[in-house]
LUMVO-566243 format. One record per residue (C-alpha): residue number from 1; residue in three letters; x, y, z. Coordinates in nm, 4 decimals. Example, Ala and Ser with C-alpha at 12.3 -4.5 7.8 and 13.67 -1.06 7.14 Angstrom:
! LUMVO-566243
[1 Ala [1.2300 -0.4500 0.7800]]
[2 Ser [1.3670 -0.1060 0.7140]]
This chain:
! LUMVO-566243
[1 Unk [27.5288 -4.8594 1.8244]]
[2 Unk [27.1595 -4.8314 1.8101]]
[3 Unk [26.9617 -4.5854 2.0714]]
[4 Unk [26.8493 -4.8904 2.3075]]
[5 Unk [27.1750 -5.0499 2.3573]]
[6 Unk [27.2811 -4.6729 2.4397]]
[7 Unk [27.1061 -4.6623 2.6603]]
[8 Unk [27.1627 -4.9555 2.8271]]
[9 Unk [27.5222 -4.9334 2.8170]]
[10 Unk [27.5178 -4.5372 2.8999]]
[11 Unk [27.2761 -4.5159 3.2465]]
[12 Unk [27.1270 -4.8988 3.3706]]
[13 Unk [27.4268 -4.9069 3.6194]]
[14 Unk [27.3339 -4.5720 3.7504]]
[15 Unk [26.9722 -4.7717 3.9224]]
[16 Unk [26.9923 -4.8902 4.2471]]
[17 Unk [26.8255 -5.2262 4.1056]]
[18 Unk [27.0555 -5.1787 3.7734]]
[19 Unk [26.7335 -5.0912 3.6001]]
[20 Unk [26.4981 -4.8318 3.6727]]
[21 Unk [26.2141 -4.9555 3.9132]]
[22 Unk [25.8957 -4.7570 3.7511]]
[23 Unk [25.7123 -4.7492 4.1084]]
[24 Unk [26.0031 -4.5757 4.2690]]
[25 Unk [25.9416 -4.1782 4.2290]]
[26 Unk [26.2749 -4.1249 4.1997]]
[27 Unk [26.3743 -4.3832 3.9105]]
[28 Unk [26.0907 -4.2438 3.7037]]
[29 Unk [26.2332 -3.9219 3.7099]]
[30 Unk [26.5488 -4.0232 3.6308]]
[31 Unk [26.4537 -4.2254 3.3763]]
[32 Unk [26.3019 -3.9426 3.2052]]
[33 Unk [26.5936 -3.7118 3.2652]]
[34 Unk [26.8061 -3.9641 3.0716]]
[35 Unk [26.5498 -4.0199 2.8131]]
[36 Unk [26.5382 -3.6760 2.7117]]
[37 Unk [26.8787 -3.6176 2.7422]]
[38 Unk [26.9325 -3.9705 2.4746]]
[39 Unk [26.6672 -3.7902 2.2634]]
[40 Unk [26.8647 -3.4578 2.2512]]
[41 Unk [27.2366 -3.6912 2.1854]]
[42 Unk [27.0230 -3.8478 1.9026]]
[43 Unk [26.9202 -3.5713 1.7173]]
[44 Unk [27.2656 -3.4013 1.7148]]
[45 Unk [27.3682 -3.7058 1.5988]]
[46 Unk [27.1887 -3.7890 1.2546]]
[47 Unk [27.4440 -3.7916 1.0370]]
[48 Unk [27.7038 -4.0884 1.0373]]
[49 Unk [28.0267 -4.0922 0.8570]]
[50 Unk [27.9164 -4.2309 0.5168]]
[51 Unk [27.6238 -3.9907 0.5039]]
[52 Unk [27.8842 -3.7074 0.5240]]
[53 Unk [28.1067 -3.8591 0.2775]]
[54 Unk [27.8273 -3.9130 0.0493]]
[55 Unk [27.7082 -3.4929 0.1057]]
[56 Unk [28.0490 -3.4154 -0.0049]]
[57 Unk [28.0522 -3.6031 -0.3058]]
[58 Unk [27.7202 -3.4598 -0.4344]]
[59 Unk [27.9106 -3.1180 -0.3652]]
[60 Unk [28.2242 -3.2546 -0.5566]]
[61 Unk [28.4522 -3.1071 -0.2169]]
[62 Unk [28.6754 -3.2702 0.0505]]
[63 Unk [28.7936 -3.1483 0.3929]]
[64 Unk [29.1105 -2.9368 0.1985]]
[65 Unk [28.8139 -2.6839 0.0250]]
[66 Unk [28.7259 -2.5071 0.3689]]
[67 Unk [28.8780 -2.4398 0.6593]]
[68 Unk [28.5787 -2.2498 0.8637]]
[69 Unk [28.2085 -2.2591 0.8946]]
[70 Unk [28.1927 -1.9622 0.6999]]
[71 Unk [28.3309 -2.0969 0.4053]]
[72 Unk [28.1316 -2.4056 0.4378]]
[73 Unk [27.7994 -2.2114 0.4859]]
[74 Unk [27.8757 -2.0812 0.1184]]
[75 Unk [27.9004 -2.3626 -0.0411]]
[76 Unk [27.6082 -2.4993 0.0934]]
[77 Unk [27.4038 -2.2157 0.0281]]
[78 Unk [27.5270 -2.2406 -0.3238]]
[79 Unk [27.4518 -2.5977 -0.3590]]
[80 Unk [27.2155 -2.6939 -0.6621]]
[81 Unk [26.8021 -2.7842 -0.5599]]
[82 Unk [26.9012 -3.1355 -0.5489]]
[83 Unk [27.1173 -3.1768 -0.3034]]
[84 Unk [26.9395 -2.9276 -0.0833]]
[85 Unk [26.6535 -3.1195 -0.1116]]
[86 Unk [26.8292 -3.4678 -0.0593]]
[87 Unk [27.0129 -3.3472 0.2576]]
[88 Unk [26.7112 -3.0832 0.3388]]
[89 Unk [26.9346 -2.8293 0.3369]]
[90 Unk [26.6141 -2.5999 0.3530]]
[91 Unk [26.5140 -2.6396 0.6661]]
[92 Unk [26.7281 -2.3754 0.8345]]
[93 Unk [26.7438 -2.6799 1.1766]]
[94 Unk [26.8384 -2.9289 0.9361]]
[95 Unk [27.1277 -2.6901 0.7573]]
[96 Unk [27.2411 -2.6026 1.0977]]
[97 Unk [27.2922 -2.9780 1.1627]]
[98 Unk [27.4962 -3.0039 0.8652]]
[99 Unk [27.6887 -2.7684 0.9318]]
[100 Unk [27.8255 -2.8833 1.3138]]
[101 Unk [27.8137 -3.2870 1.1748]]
[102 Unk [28.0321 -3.1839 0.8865]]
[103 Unk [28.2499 -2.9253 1.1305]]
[104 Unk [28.2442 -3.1558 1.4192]]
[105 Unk [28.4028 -3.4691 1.1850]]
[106 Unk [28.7104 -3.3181 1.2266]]
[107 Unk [28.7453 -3.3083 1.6189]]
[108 Unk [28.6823 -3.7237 1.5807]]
[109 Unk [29.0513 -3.7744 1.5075]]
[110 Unk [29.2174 -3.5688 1.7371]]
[111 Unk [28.9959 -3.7322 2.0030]]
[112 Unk [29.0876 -4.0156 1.9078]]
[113 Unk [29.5024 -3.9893 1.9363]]
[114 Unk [29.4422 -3.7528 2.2856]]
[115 Unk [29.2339 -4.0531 2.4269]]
[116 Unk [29.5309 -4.3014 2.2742]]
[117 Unk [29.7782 -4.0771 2.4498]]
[118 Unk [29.5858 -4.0770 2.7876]]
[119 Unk [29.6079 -4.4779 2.7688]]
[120 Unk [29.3012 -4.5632 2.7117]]
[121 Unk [29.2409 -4.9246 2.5630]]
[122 Unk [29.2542 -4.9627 2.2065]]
[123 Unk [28.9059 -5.1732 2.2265]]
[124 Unk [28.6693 -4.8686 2.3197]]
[125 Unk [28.8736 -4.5621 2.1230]]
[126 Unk [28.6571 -4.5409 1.8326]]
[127 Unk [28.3752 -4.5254 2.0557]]
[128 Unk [28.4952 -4.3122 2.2837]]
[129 Unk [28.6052 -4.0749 2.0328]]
[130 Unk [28.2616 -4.0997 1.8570]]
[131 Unk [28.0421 -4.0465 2.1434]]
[132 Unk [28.2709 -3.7713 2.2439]]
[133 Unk [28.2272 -3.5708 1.9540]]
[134 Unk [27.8561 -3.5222 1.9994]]
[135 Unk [27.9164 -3.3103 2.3212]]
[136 Unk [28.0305 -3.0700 2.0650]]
[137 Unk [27.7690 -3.0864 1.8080]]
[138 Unk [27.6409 -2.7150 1.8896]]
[139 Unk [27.9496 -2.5424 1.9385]]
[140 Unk [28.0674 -2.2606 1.8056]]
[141 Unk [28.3443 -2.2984 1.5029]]
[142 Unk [28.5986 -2.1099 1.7379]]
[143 Unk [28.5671 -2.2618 2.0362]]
[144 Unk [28.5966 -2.5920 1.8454]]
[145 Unk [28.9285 -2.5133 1.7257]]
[146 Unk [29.0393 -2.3429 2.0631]]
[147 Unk [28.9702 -2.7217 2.2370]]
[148 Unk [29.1399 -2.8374 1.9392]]
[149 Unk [29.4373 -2.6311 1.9573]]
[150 Unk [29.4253 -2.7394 2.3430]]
[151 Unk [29.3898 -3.0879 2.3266]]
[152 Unk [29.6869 -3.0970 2.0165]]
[153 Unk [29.8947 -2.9072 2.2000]]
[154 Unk [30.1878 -3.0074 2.4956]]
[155 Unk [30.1007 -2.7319 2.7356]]
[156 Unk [29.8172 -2.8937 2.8987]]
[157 Unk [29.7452 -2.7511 3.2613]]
[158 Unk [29.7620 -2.9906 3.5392]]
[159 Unk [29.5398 -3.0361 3.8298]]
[160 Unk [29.5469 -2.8288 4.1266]]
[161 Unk [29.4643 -3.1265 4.3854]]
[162 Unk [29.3281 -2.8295 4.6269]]
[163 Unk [29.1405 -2.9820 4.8980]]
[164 Unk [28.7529 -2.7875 4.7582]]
[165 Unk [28.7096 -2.6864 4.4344]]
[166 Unk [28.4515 -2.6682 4.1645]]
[167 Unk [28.5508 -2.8786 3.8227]]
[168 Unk [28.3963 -2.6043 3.6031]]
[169 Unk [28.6334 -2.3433 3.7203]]
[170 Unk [28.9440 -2.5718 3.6948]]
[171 Unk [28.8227 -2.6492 3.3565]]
[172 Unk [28.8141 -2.2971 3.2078]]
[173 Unk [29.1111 -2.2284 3.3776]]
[174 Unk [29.2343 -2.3952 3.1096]]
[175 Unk [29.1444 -2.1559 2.9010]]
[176 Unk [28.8133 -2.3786 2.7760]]
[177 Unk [28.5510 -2.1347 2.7925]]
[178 Unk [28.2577 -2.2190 2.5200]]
[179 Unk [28.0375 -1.9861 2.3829]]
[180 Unk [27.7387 -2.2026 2.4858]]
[181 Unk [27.7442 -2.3140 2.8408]]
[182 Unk [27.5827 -2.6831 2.7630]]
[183 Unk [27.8730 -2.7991 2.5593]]
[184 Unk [28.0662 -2.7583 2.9034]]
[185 Unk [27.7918 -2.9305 3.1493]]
[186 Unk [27.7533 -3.1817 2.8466]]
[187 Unk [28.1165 -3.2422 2.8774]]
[188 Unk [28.1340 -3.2738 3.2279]]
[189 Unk [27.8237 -3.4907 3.2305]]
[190 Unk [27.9322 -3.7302 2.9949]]
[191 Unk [27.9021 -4.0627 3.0696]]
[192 Unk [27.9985 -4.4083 2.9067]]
[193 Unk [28.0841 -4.7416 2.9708]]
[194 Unk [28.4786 -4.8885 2.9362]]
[195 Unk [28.5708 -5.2033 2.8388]]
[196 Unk [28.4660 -5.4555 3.0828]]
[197 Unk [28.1308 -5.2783 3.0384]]
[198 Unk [28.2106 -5.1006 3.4046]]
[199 Unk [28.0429 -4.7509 3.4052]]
[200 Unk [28.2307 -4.4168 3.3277]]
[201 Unk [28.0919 -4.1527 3.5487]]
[202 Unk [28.0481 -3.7958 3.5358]]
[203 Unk [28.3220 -3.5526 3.4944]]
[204 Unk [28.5884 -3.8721 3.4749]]
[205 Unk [28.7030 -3.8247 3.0733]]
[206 Unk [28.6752 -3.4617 3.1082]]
[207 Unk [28.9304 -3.4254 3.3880]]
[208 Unk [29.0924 -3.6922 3.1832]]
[209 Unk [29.0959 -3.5075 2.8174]]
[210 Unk [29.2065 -3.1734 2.9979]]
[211 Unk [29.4905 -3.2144 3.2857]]
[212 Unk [29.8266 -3.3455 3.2194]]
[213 Unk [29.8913 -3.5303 3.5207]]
[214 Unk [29.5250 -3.7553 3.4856]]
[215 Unk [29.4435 -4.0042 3.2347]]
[216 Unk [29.2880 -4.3795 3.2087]]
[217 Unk [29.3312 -4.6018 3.4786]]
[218 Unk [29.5960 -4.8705 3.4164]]
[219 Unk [29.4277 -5.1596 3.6050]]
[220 Unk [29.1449 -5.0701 3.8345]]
[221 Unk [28.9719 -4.7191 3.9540]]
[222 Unk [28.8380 -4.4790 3.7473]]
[223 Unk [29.1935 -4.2636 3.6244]]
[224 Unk [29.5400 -4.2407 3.7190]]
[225 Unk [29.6647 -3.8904 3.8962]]
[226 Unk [29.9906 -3.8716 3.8648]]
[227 Unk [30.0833 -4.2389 3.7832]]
[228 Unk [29.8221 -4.3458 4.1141]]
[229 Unk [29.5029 -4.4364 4.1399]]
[230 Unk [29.2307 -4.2152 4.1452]]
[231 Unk [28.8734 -4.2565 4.2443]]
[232 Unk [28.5693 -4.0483 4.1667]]
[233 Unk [28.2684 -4.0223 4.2764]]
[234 Unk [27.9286 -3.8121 4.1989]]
[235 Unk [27.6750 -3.7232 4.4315]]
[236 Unk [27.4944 -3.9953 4.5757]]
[237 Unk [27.7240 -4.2712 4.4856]]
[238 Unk [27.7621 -4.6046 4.6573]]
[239 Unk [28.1214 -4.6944 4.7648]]
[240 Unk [28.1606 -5.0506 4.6455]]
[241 Unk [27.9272 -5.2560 4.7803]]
[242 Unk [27.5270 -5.3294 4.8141]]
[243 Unk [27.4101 -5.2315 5.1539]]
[244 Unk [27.1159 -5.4863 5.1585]]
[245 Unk [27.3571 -5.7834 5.2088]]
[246 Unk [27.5160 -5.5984 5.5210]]
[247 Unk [27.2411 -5.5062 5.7493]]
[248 Unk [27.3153 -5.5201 6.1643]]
[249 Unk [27.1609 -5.8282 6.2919]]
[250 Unk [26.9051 -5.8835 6.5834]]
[251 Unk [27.1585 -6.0326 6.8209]]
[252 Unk [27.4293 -5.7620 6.8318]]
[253 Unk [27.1240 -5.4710 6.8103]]
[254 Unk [26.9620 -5.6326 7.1735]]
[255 Unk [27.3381 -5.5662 7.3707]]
[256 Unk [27.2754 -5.1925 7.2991]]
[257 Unk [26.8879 -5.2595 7.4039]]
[258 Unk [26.7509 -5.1871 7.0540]]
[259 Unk [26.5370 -5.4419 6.9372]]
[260 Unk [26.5027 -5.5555 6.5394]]
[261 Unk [26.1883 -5.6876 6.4423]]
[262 Unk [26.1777 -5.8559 6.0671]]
[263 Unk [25.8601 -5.9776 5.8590]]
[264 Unk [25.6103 -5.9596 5.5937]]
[265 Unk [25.2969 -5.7374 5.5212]]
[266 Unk [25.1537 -5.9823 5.2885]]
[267 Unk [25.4386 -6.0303 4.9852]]
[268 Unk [25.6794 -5.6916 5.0924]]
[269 Unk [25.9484 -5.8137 5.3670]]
[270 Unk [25.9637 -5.5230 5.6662]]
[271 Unk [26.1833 -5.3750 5.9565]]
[272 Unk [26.1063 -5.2108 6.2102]]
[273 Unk [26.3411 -5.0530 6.5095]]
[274 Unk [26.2489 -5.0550 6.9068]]
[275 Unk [26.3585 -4.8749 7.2059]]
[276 Unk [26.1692 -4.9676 7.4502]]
[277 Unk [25.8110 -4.9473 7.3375]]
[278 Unk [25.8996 -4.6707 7.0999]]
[279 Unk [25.9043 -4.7450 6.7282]]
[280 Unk [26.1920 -4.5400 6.5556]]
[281 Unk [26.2675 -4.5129 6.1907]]
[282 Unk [26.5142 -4.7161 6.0454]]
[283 Unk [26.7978 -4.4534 5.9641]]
[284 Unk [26.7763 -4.2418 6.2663]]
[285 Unk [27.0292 -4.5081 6.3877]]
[286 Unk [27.2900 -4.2728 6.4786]]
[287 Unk [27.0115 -4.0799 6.6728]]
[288 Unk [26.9145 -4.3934 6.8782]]
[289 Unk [27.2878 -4.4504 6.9213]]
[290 Unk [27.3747 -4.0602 7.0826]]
[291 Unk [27.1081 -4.1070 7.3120]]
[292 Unk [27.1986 -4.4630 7.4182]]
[293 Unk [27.5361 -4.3630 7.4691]]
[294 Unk [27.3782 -4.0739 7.7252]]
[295 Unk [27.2215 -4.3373 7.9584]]
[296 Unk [27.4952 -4.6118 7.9116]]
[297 Unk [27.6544 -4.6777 8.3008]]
[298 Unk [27.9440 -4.8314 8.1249]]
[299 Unk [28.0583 -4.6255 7.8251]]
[300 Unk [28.3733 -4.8024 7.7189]]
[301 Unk [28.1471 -5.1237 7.7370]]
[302 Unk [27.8846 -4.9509 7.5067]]
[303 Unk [28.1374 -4.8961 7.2530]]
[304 Unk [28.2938 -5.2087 7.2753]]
[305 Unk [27.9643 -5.3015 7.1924]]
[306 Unk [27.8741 -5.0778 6.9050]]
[307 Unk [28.2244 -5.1811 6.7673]]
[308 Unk [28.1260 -5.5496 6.7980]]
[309 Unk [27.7913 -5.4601 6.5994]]
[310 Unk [27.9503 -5.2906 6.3274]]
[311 Unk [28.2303 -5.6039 6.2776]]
[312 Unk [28.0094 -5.9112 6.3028]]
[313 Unk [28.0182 -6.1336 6.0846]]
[314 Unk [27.7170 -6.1978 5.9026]]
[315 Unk [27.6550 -5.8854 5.9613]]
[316 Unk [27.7979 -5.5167 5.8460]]
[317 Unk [28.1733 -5.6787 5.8056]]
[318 Unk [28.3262 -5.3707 5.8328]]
[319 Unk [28.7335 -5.3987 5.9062]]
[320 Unk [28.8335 -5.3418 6.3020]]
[321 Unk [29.0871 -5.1117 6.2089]]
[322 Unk [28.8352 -4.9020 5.9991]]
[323 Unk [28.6413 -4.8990 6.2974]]
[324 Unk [28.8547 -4.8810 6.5824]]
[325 Unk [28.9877 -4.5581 6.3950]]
[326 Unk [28.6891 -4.3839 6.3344]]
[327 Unk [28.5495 -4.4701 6.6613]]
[328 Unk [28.8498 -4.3738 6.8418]]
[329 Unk [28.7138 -4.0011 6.7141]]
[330 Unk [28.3578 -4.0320 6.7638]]
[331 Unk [28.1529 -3.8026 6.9916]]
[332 Unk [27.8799 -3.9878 7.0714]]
[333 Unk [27.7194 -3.7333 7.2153]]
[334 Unk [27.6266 -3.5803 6.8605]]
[335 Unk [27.4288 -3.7597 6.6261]]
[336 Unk [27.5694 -3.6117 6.3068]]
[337 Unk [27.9160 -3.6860 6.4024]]
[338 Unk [27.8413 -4.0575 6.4661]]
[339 Unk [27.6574 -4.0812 6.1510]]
[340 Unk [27.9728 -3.9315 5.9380]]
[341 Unk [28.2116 -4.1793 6.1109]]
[342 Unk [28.0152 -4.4875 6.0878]]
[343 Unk [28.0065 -4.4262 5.7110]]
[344 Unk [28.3956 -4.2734 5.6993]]
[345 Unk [28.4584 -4.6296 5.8445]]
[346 Unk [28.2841 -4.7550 5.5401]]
[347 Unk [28.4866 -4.5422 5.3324]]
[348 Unk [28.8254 -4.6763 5.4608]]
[349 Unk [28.6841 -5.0413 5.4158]]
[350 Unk [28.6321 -4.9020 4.9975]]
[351 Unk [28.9933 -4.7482 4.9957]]
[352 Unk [29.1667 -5.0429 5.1583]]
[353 Unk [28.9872 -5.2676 4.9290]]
[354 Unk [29.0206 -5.0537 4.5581]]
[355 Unk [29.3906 -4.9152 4.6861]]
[356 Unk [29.3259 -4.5867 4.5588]]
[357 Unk [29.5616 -4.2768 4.7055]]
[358 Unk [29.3181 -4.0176 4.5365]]
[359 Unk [28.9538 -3.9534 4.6010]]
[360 Unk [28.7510 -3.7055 4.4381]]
[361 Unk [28.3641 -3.6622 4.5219]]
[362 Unk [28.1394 -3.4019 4.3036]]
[363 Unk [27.8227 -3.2304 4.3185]]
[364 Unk [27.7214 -3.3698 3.9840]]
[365 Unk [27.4179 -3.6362 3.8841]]
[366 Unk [27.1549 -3.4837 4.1158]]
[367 Unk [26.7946 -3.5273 3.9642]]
[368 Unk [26.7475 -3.1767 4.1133]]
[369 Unk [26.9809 -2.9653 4.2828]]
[370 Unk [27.2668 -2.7243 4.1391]]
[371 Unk [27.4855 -2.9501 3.9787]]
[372 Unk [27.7514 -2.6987 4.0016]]
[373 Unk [28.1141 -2.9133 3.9931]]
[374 Unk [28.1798 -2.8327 4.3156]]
[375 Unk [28.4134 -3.0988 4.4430]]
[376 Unk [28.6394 -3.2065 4.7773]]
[377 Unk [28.9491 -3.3769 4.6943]]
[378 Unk [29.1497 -3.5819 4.9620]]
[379 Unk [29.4493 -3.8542 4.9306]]
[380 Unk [29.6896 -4.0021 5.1524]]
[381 Unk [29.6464 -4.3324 5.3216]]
[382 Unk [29.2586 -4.4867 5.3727]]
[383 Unk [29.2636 -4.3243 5.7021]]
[384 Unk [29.4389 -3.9896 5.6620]]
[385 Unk [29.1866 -3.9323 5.3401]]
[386 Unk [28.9128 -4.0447 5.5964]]
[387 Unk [29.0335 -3.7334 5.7897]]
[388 Unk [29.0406 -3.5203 5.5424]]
[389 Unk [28.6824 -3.5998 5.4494]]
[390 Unk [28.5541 -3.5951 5.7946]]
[391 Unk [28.6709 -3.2175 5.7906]]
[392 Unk [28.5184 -3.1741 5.4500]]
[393 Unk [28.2308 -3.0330 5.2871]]
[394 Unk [28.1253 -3.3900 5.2213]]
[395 Unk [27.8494 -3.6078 5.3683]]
[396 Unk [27.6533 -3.9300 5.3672]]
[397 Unk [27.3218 -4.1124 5.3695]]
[398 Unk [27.1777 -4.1236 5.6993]]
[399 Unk [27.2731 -4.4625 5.8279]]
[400 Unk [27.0064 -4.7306 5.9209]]
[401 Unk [26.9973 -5.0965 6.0357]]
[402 Unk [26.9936 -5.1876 5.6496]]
[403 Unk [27.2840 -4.9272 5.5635]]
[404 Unk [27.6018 -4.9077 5.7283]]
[405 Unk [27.7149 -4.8307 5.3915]]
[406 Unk [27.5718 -4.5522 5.2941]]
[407 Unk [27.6450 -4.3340 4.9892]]
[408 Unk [27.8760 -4.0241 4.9957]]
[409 Unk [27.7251 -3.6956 4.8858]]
[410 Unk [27.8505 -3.2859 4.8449]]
């Protein structure tokens, strides 16, 4: 697999767009962020199989003459001028890159029959297994064998399924604790793309590789927890579907007396959001909404309303269960509180729809922020989950007229 298609394969989905737009601020930063982090996979990466088979030949030694990275270092120090200077053995970053490449070729297959035992398909193991194995390019000989002797072995912890937890902490719990704390964000960060060329996100094959009770999903979701489905979700991701082609229309905005205004400045289509003559902005929906709701004669009618709005069809389509639940529970006298419902009734439209009995949303994938595996973990029914979150340390995107779906963040 060459760098580009990589790349393509490893972070396009992650875009809005599905490619990074270069005038939005944020896309340019990610793009860099994944650049560098391709460049740094790339350069622990330089050696492919047949270049390692042909180092050991020049040596004249096979995988049975060593056993650590001690013994290996010798006989590379000891190796004549010619192969030092073929392989550049001089260069003490080069030697050290040896050294993990050659080390690290023997994780490969035992990644390879843990992934096969997890259920993964048979079309993207090699893959898989290869990609995997550069995570642990720069760790240390011992703590390669300890995740070894882990992965090998048929005492695998399970996961705890408690309600907040960080990922990192149920990881080494495990007892997989590396000597350089990258190998374990690089882990946990790891992403990939399956078979049907769907994106693997963060933290999904590590939770996979390391509990007994998750592995692959068998037909749709992310993985299985304990035989079920089992969603996952990083910070800032979109549940399911593209907000843009479920904005609130005009008609069903005027009943609550907010008025929608659409049109062009010159090529660039525009919104913009009236009460009265005041011009709000587009996501400070659910603040429009509380303060409605204060003046409203008739408040069962303004809800019957607002429930109306958020069913229509064109329009944000959500399911009148979804919403008649979540609205049953809504204060509209606090903005925050509608905002988290509206979007928790987007979240039971997602669960209905995927049939998942497990969610799981992380901390990880922020541009800038912590990134510390924190995670809330719910399952049940769509609804009882929806309760669960609600309660949680998990939010959402404001919602706006063009984003009743917005994304789920912690």
């Amino acid at each position: 697999m060459d760098v580009l298609d990589k790349f393509l394969k490893q972070y396009l989905y992650k875009f809005d767009k599905g490619y990074p737009d270069i005038n939005n601020p944020k896309d340019k930063e990610m793009l860099f962020e994944f650049a560098d982090q391709l460049i740094n996979e790339q350069q622990l990466n330089l050696f492919s199989d047949e270049i390692l088979d042909n180092l050991k030949v020049d040596l004249r030694i096979d995988n049975e003459d060593f056993d650590t990275e001690k013994e290996l270092r010798n006989i590379l120090n000891k190796a004549d001028n010619r192969v030092k200077e073929k392989y550049k053995l001089n260069d003490p970053e080069m030697f050290e890159k040896i050294i993990n490449a050659v080390m690290n070729a023997r994780l490969q297959p035992e990644l390879l029959n843990l992934l096969r035992k997890k259920g993964y398909s048979k079309i993207i193991l090699d893959r898989y297994a290869t990609e995997l194995a550069s995570v642990f390019n720069s760790v240390a000989d011992k703590d390669r064998d300890k995740f070894i002797n882990y992965i090998t072995s048929n005492k695998q912890k399970s996961f705890t399924k408690q309600p907040v937890g960080n990922i990192k902490s149920e990881i080494k719990s495990t007892g997989m604790s590396f000597e350089d704390d990258a190998v374990l964000d690089n882990l946990i960060k790891f992403t990939t793309q399956d078979e049907k060329k769907l994106g693997v996100g963060m933290g999904e094959l590590a939770l996979a590789m390391l509990f007994d009770n998750i592995g692959a999903a068998q037909s749709k979701g992310d993985l299985t927890l304990d035989g079920k489905e089992f969603e996952i979700k990083g910070f800032n991701a979109k549940l399911g579907r593209d907000p843009s082609s479920f904005k609130i229309n005009a008609d069903d905005l005027a009943k609550l007396g907010i008025k929608r205004i659409d049109g062009k400045r010159g090529s660039k289509n525009f919104t913009q959001m009236f009460v009265g003559d005041r011009d709000f902005p587009l996501n400070r929906f659910s603040d429009i909404l509380e303060k409605l709701y204060e003046k409203a004669e008739d408040k069962n009618q303004f809800k019957q309303n607002v429930l109306n709005l958020l069913t229509s069809k064109p329009g944000p389509s959500l399911p009148e269960n979804a919403v008649k639940y979540r609205l049953d529970q809504t204060d509209f006298t606090n903005a925050q509180n509608i905002n988290k419902n509206i979007a928790l009734m987007n979240f039971i439209r997602y669960a209905q729809e995927e049939g998942f009995p497990h969610f799981l949303v992380h901390d990880m994938g922020q541009s800038k922020g912590s990134n510390s595996g924190e995670y809330v973990y719910v399952s049940g029914t769509p609804e009882e989950m929806s309760d669960k979150l609600f309660d949680s340390p998990a939010y959402f995107q404001d919602v706006g007229l063009n984003n009743v779906n917005p994304r789920i963040r912690l």
